[in-house]
C-alpha positions in Angstrom: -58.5 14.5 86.2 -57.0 14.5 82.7 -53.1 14.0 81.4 -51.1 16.7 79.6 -48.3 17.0 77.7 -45.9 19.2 79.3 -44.0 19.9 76.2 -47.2 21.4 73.7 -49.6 21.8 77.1 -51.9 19.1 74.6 -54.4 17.7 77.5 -55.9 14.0 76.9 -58.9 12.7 78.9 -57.8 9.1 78.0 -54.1 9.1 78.4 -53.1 8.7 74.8 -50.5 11.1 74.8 -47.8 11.6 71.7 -45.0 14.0 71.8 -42.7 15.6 69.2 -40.2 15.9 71.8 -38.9 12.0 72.9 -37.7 12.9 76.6 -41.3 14.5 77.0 -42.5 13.9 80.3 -46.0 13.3 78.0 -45.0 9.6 78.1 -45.2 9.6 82.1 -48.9 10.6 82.1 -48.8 13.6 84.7 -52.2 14.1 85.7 -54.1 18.0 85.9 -56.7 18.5 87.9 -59.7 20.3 86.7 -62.1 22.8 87.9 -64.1 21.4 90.7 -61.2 19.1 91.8 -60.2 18.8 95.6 -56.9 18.9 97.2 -57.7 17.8 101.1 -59.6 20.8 102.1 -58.7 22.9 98.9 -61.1 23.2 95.8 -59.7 23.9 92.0 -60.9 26.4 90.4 -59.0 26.6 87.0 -55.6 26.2 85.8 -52.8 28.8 85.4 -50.0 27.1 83.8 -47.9 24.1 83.4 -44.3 23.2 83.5 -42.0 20.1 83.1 -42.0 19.3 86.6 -45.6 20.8 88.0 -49.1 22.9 87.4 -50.1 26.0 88.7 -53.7 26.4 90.1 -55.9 29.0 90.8 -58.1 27.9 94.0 -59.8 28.4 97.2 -60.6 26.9 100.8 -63.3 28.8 102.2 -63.2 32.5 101.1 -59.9 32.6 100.7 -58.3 32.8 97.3 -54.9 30.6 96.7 -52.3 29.9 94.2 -51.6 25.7 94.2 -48.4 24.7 92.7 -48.5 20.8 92.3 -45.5 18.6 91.4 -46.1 15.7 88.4 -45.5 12.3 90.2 -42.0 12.0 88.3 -39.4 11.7 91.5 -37.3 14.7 90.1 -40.2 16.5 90.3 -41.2 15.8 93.8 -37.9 16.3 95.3 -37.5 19.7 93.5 -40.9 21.1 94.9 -39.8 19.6 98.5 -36.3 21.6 98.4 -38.3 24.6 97.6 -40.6 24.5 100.6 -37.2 24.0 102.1 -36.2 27.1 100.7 -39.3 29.3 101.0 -39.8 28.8 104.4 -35.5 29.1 105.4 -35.7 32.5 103.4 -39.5 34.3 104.9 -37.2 33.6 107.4 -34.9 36.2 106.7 -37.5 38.4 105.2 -40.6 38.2 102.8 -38.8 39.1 99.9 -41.2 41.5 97.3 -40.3 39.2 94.5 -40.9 36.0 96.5 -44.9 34.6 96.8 -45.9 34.1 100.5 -46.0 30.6 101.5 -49.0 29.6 103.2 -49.8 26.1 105.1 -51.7 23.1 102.9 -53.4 22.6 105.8 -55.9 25.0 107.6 -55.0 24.0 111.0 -51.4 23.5 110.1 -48.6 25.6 111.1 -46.5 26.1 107.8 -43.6 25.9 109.6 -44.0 22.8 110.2 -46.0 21.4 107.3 -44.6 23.7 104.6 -46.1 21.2 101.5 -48.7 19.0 101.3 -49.3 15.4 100.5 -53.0 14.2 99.0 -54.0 10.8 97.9 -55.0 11.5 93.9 -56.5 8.6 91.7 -53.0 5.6 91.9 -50.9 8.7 92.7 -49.2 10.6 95.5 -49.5 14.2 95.1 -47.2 16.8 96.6 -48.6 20.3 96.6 -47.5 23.5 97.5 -49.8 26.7 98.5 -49.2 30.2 98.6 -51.3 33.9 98.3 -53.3 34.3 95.7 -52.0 37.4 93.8 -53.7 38.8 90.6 -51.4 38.1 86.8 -50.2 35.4 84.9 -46.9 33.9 83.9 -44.5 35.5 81.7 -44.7 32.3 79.4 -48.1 33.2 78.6 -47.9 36.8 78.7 -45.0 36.6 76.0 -47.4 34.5 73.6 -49.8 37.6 73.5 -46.9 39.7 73.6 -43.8 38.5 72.6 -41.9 41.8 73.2 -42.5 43.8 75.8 -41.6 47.2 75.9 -37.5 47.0 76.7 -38.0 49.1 79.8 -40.8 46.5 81.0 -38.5 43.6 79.7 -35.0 45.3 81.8 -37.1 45.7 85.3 -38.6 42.5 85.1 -35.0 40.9 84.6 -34.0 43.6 87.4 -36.3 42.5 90.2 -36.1 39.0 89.8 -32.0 39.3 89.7 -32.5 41.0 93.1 -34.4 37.9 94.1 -31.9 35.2 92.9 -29.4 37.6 94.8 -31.3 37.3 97.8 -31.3 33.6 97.3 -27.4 33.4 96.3 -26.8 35.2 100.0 -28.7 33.1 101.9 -26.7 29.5 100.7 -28.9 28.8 97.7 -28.6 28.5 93.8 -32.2 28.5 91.2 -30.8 26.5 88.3 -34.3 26.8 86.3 -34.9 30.1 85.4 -37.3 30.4 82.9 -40.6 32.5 81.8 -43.0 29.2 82.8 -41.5 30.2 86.5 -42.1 33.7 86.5 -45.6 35.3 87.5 -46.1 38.9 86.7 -48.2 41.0 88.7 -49.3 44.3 87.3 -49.0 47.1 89.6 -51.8 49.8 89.8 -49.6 52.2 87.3 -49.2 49.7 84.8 -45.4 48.5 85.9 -44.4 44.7 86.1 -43.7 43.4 89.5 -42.8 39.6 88.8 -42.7 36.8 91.8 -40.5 33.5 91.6 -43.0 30.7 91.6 -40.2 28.9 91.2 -37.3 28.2 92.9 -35.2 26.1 91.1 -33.6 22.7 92.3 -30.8 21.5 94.4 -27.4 20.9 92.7 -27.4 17.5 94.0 -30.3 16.9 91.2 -28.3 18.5 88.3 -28.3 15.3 86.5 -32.1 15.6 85.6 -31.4 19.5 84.5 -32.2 18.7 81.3 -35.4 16.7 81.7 -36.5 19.6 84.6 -36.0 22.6 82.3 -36.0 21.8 78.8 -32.3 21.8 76.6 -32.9 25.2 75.5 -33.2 26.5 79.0 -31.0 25.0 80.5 -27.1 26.1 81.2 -24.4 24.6 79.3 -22.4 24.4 83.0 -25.6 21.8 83.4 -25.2 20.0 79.9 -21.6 18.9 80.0 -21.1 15.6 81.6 -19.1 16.9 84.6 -22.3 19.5 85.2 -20.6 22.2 87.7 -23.8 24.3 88.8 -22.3 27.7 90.1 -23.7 31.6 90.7 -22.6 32.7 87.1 -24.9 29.9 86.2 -28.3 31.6 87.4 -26.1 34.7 85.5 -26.7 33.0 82.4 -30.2 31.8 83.4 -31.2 35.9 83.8 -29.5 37.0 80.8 -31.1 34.2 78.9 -35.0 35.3 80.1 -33.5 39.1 79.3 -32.7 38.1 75.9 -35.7 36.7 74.8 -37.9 39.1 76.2 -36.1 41.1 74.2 -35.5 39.0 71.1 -39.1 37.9 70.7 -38.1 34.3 70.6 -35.8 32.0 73.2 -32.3 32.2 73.0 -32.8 28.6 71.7 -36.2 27.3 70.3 -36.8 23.8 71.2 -40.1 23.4 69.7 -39.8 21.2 65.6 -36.4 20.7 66.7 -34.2 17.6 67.9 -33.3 17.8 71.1 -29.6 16.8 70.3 -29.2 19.7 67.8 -30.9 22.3 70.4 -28.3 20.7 72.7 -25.6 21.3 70.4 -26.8 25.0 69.8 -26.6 25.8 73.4 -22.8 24.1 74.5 -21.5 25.9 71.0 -23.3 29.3 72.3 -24.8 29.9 68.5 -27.4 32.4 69.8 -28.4 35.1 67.5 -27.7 38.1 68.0 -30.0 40.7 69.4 -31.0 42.9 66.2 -32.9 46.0 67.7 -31.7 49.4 67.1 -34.2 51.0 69.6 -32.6 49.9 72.4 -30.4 52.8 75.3 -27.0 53.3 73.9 -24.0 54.0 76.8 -23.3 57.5 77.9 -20.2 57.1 79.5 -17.0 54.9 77.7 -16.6 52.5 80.2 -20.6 51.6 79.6 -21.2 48.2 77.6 -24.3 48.4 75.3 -27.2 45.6 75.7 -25.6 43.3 73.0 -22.0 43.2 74.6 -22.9 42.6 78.1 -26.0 39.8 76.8 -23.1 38.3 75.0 -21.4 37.8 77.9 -23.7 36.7 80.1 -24.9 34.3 77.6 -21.0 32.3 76.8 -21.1 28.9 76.7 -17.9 29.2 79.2 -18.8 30.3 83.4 -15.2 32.5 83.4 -16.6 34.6 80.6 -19.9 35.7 82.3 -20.2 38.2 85.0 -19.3 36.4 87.9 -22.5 37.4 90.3 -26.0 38.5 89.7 -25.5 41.9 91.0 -22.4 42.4 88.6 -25.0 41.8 85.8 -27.9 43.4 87.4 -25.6 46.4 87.6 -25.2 46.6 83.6 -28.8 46.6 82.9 -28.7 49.3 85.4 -26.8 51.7 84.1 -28.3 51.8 80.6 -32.2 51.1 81.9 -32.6 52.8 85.2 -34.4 51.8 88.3 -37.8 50.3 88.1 -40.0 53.4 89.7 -40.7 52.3 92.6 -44.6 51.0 93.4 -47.1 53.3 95.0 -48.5 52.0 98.1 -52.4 51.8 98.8 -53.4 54.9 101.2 -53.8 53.6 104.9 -57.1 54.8 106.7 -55.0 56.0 109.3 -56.9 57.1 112.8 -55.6 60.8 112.0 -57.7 60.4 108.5 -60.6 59.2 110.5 -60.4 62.0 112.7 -60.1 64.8 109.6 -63.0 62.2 108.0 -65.2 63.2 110.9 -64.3 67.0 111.3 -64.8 67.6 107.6 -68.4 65.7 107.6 -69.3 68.0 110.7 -68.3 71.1 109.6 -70.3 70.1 105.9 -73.1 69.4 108.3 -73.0 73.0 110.0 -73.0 74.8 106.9 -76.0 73.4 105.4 -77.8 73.4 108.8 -77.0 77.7 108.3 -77.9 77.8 104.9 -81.0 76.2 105.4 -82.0 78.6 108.5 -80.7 81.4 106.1 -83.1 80.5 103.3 -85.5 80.0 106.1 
């Protein structure tokens, strides 16, 4: 096990740990496992990402292949991944939503139903763990360090997906509050288009008081930063437009990094963004269009009654100008009717050469 720095992702064998940033959770030690690590009956096998309140894991139990998200030992943190089991579970209840990872059981003879997380003994600490499908990609905070702009049609499905996820959530009773790239996994489907999945799934309002520490000033809503913090559906508005933006900026709406928190703080309640300078972008075709920068602007304000009042509303405005994301092409099913034509074809190939052969005879 070693301790990382979940600001600059610095790890430390030894726990001497320094931080730029002085609300860095670097100063609570959160331990990483490494490869060859075991949760219960669950072995690492490397690490995928990390975030202010948990680490991603590539692993396996058996032959199967899993995903491992565990929370750091900070008590915000374990209550956020425990309201997201909460969460997973109440909405594959409704439906397994495309955007959404599967859930699976920590346990192997567990029902995840009822043991949607797990809980493992870990060095002097308690470790809560969630487990879920492995699925091939990596997360859009680490894809936009190779590639800090996308192309914009990439960058407008992406946001249009996971808004139809964060709807899905909104309908079913519950809010995100934390949307961010480090949150996001993108999977690449087999023509080359982004299908991203919601590792995470935000945090109760009731721990909107730690929305700062959880998410990072610069990613975090001003509704969240003001002292009577109001969390509310044009919230996760600004939390979408927000990922849009810098997807399509090249750069966070508000860089955090050689920066005092208090002036990144400031930045964001003031809404002193800059503004999106691409002339490549789709232009309207109809008047009552708004262009990219107009309805971003919006969605961005430092003020809830200015934004788009539901995701679909602003889902709808990338919409117009972007289009649909095509939709994905299914694998072929070896269906009994293609085993049957199989057969038939491989018997009739058979025939032929058994009457050439007699005819060369």
């Amino acid at each position: 096990m070693k301790y990382v720095c979940t600001h600059c992702e610095r790890v430390s064998p030894d726990g001497n740990l320094w931080c730029v940033e002085q609300v860095c959770l670097a100063e609570a030690k959160p331990l990483v496992f490494d490869t060859g690590d075991d949760i219960g009956d669950i072995e690492i096998v490397r690490r995928l990402g990390i975030t202010r309140t948990a680490a991603f894991y590539e692993a396996k139990r058996g032959e199967d292949r899993l995903i491992v998200k565990v929370a750091h030992n900070a008590p915000a943190a374990q209550e956020k991944l425990k309201h997201e089991a909460k969460v997973f579970l109440m909405l594959a209840a409704k439906k397994q939503h495309p955007n959404l990872p599967v859930l699976v059981s920590p346990y192997k003879l567990a029902n995840v139903g009822e043991r949607p997380y797990g809980k493992v003994a870990f060095g002097n600490e308690t470790k809560y763990y969630l487990v879920f499908e492995y699925v091939p990609g990596e997360f859009l905070a680490d894809q936009l360090k190779s590639q800090a702009q996308p192309w914009y049609n990439h960058a407008a499905w992406t946001t249009m997906q996971l808004a139809d996820a964060v709807a899905f959530m909104h309908d079913n009773g519950f809010l995100h509050l934390n949307l961010n790239p480090s949150g996001v996994f993108i999977r690449t489907d087999r023509d080359g288009y982004p299908r991203p999945l919601l590792f995470d799934l935000g945090f109760p309002p009731e721990l909107s008081a730690y929305a700062e520490s959880i998410s990072g000033v610069g990613y975090t809503a001003p509704d969240l930063l003001r002292p009577s913090a109001q969390a509310v559906r044009a919230t996760d508005v600004y939390g979408l437009a927000s990922l849009f933006y810098e997807t399509l900026a090249g750069q966070a709406a508000y860089p955090s990094k050689a920066r005092t928190v208090e002036n990144v703080r400031k930045d964001v309640l003031a809404g002193t963004a800059p503004k999106l300078k691409r002339t490549d972008l789709p232009v309207p075709t109809k008047p009552e269009h708004r262009d990219t920068m107009q309805f971003l602007a919006d969605a961005m304000s430092p003020r809830t009654e200015n934004r788009q009042q539901d995701i679909p509303t602003f889902a709808h405005e990338i919409r117009r100008l972007y289009g649909d994301a095509p939709a994905e092409r299914k694998p072929r099913r070896w269906t009994r009717r293609t085993t049957i034509i199989a057969i038939a074809l491989g018997t009739l190939v058979m025939i032929l050469l058994q009457l050439l052969s007699a005819f060369l005879a």
